[in-house]
ZATINU-293564 format. One line per 4 residues: for each residue x, y, z of C-alpha. Coordinates in pm, 1 decimal. Layout:
<recs>
X Y Z | ... $
</recs>
This chain:
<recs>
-8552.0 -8732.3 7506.7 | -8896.6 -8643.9 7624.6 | -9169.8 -8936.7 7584.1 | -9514.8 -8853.9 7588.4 $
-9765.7 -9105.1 7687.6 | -10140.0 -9260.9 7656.8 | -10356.6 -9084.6 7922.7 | -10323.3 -9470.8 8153.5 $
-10634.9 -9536.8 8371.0 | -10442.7 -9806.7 8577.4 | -10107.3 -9656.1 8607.4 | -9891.9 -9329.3 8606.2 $
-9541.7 -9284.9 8435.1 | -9307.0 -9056.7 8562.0 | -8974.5 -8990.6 8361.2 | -8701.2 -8745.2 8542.2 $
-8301.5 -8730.8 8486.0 | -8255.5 -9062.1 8318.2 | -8506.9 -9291.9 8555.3 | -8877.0 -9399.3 8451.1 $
-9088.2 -9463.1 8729.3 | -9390.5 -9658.1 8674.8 | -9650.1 -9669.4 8929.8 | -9956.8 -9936.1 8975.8 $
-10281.9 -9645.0 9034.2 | -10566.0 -9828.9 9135.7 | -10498.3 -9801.2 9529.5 | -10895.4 -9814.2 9581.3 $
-10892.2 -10165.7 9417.7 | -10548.9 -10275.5 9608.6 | -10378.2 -10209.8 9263.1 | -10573.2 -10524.9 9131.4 $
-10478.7 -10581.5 8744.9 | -10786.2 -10491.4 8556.7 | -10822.1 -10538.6 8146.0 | -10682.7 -10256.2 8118.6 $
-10409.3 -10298.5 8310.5 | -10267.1 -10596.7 8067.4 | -10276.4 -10358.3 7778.8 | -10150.7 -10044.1 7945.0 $
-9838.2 -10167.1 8168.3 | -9669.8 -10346.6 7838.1 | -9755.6 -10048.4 7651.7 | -9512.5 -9797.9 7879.4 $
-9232.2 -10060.2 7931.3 | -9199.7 -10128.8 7612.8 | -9255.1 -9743.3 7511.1 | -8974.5 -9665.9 7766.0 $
-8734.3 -9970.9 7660.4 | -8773.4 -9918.3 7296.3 | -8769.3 -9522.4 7266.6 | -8453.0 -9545.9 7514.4 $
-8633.3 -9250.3 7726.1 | -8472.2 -9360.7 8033.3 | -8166.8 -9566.6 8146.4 | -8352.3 -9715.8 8480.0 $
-8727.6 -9840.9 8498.2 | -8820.5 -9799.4 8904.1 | -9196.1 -10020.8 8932.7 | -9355.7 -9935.0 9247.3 $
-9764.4 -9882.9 9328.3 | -9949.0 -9702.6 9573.2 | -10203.7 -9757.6 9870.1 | -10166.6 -10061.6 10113.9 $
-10042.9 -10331.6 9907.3 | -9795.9 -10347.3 9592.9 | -10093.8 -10545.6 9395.3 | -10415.1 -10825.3 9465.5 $
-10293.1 -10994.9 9145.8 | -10518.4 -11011.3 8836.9 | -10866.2 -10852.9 8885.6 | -11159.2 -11131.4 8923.4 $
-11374.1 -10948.2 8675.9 | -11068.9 -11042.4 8434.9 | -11064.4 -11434.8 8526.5 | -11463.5 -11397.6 8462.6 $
-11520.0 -11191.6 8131.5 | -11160.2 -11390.3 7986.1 | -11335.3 -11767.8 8063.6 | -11626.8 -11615.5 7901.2 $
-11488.1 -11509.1 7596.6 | -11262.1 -11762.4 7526.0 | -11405.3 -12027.5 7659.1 | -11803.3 -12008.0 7635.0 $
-12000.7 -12027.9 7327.0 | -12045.9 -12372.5 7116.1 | -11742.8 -12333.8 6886.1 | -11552.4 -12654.9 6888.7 $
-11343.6 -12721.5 7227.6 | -11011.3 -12744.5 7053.3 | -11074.9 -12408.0 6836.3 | -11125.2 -12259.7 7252.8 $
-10785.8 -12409.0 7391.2 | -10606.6 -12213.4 7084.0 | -10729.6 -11897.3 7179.1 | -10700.8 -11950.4 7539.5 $
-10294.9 -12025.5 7462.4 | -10311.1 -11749.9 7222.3 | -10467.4 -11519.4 7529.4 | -10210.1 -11649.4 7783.2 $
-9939.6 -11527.2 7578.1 | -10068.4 -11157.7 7566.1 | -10063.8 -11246.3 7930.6 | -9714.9 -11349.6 7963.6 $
-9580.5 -11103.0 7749.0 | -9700.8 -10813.7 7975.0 | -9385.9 -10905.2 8236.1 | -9155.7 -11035.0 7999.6 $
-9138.0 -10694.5 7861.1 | -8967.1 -10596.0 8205.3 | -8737.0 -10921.8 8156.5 | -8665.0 -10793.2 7803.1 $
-8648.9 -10414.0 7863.3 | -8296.1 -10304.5 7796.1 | -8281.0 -10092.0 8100.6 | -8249.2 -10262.1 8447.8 $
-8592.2 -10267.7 8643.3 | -8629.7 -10263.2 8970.7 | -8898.5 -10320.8 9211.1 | -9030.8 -10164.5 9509.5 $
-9294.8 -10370.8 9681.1 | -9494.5 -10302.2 9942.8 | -9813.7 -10483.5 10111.4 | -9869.1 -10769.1 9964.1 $
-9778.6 -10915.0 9629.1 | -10033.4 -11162.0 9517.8 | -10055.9 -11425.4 9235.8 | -9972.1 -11172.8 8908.9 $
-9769.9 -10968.5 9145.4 | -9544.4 -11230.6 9169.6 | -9508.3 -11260.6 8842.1 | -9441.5 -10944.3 8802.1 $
-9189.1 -10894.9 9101.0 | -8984.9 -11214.4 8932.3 | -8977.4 -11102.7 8571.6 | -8773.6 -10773.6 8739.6 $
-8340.6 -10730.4 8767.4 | -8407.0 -10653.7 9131.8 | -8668.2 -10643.7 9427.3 | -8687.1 -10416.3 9680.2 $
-8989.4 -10455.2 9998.0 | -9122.1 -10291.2 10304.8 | -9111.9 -10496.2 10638.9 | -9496.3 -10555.8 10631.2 $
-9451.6 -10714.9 10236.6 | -9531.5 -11034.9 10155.2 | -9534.7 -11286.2 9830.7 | -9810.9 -11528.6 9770.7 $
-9875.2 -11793.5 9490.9 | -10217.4 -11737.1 9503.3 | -10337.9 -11930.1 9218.2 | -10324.5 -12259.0 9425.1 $
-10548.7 -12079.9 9658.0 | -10826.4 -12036.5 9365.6 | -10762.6 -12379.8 9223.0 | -10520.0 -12286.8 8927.4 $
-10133.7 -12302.4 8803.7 | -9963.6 -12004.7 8811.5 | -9950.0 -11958.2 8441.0 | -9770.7 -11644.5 8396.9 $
-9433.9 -11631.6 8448.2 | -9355.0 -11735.8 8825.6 | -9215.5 -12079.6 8760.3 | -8994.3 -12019.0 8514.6 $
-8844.3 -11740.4 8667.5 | -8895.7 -11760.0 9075.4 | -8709.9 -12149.5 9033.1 | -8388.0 -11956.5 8943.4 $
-8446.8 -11700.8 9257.0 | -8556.3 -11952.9 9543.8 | -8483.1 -12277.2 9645.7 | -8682.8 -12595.2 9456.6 $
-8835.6 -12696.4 9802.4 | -8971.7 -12357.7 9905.9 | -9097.7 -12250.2 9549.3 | -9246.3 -12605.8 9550.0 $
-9393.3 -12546.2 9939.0 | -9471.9 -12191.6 9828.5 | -9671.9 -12317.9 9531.8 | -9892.1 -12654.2 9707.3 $
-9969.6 -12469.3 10022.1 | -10017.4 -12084.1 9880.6 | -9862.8 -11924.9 10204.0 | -9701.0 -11633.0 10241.6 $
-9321.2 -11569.8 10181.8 | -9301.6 -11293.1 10426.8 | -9020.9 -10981.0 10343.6 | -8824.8 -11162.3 10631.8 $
-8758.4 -11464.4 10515.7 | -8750.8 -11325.2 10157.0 | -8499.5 -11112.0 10239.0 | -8303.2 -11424.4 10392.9 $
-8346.1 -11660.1 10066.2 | -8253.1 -11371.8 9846.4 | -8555.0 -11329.1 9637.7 | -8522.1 -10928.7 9775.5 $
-8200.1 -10744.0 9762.4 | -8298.9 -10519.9 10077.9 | -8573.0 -10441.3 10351.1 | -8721.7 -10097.0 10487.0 $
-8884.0 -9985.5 10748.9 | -9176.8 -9798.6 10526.7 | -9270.3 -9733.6 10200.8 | -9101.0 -9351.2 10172.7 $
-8765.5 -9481.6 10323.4 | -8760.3 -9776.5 10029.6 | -8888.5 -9555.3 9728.5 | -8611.0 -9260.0 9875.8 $
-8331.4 -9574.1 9825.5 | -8423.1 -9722.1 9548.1 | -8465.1 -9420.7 9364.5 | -8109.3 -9330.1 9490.0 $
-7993.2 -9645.3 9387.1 | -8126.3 -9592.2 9045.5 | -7960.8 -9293.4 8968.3 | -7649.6 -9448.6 9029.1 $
-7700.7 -9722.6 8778.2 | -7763.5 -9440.6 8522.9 | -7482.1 -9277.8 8579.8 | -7300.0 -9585.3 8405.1 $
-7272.4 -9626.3 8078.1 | -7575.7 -9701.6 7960.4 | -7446.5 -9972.4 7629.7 | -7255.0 -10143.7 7979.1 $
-7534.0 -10163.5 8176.6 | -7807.7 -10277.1 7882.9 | -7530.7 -10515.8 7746.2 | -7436.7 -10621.2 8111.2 $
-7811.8 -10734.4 8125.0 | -7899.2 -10888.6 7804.5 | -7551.4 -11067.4 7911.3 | -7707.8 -11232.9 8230.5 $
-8057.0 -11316.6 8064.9 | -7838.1 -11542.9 7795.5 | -7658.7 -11693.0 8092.7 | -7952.5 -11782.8 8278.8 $
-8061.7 -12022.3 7985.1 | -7724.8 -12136.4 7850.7 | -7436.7 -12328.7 7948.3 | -7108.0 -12129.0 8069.1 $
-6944.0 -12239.9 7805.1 | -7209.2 -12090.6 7569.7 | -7221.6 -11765.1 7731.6 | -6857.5 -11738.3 7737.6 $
-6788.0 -11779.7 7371.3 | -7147.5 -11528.4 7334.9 | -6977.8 -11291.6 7539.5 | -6653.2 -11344.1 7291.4 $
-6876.6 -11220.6 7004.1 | -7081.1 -10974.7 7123.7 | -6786.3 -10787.0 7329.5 | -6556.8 -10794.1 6970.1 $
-6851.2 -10584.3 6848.6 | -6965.4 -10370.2 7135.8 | -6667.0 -10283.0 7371.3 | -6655.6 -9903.9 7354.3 $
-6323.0 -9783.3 7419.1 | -6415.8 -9410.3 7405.0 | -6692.2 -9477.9 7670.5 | -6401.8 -9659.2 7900.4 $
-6159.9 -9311.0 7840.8 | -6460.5 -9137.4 7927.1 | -6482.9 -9316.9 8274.0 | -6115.6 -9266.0 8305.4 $
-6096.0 -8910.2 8238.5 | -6390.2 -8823.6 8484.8 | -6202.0 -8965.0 8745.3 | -5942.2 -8823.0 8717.3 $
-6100.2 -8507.7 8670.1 | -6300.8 -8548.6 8942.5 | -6638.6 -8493.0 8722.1 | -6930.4 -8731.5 8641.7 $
-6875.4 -8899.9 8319.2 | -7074.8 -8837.0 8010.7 | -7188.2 -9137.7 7812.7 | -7420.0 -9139.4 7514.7 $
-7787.4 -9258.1 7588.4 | -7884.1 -9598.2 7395.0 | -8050.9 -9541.0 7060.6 | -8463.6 -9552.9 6988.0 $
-8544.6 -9854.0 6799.3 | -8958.3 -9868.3 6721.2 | -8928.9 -10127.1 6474.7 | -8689.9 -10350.2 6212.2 $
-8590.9 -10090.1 6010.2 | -8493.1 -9822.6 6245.5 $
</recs>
């Protein structure tokens, strides 16, 4: 289907045979996350994820570095806001949770898109880029990337989404290390603790093969691939037991057998299979 967009000042969407690519376009500002950035970058995910207008969702951004995190003027004209005035202190810490979740929500809608996402980092990935990177499937990074905690650094907890999801990917020690200190986890030794799937030598050669790798995944059935996903996210916050008798219930309703003759027939006809694309879903009663 062809999805048209919001004219985005902070980032560019890019939809061609079956893979969105969404790309962070504020290179003059090191792809900082302004205001509009929080409202924008949901806005297309979940545009793309609900409208099924793709079957892969490639992030990547452009200049020197993947992103600088949130943008300061944010931190400023948010503790102003919320927190300024005389209105009583307790009425403030309700709409500063209330704000945070907005917050959160902006990379949970890559956790919950229905289409895998995958990232291509390059530069460095500071503070919100981290939580951004870690709410992706997968993570892909130039030599010269690097991942930083930086909240520590500004005398803050990383609020939005790197705990929660970066103690599954790393080790406890190193996230912990990662988190007092505020160093950098450079694409080395992320590549060696598994928090990236692959390194390249430059940005073109890693956007060329993750792109590539992309349009393999949507050659797949996409009802296998969304299900496969929605599968893992359960198991990552249930027992095995628990996911196994989930995956009894939702494969008695979902197993497609016409989509597995499809797969067999294009084999053996030596022919790229044909699968029906996922169906739009904009609301409860669609």
């Amino acid at each position: 289907m062809t999805l048209e967009f919001p004219a985005y000042d902070t980032i560019a969407v890019e939809i061609a045979d079956h893979v969105a690519h969404v790309i962070l376009n504020r290179p003059e500002k090191r792809n900082a996350m302004s205001k509009a950035f929080w409202v924008e970058f949901p806005d297309a995910i979940n545009r793309i994820s609900n409208n099924a207008a793709a079957r892969v969702i490639v992030v990547s951004s452009t200049g020197k570095h993947f992103t600088a995190g949130m943008d300061l003027a944010v931190f400023a004209e948010g503790a102003n806001s919320i927190m300024g005035g005389e209105t009583d202190p307790h009425i403030h810490a309700d709409a500063f949770r209330t704000h945070l979740h907005h917050l959160q929500e902006t990379f949970s809608s890559l956790y919950n898109a229905r289409q895998p996402v995958l990232a291509a980092i390059q530069g460095g990935a500071l503070g919100a880029g981290v939580d951004l990177s870690s709410a992706c499937d997968m993570r892909y990074c130039t030599a010269d990337a690097y991942f930083t905690i930086q909240e520590i650094n500004i005398g803050m907890v990383a609020d939005v989404g790197t705990f929660p999801r970066v103690m599954r990917q790393l080790p406890d020690g190193l996230v912990r290390e990662l988190a007092y200190t505020g160093r950098k986890l450079e694409a080395a030794e992320a590549l060696e603790r598994g928090f990236v799937n692959q390194v390249y030598d430059s940005q073109e050669d890693m956007l060329t093969a993750v792109m590539a790798l992309a349009q393999q995944i949507a050659r797949n059935s996409p009802l296998a691939v969304t299900s496969s996903k929605h599968v893992m996210n359960y198991a990552a916050d249930h027992t095995t037991e628990d996911t196994l008798r989930y995956l009894q219930a939702l494969n008695g309703g979902i197993l497609a057998h016409s989509h597995m003759m499809e797969s067999a027939a294009a084999k053996m006809q030596k022919r790229e299979p044909v699968y029906p694309d996922l169906k739009a879903v904009n609301g409860p009663w669609d």
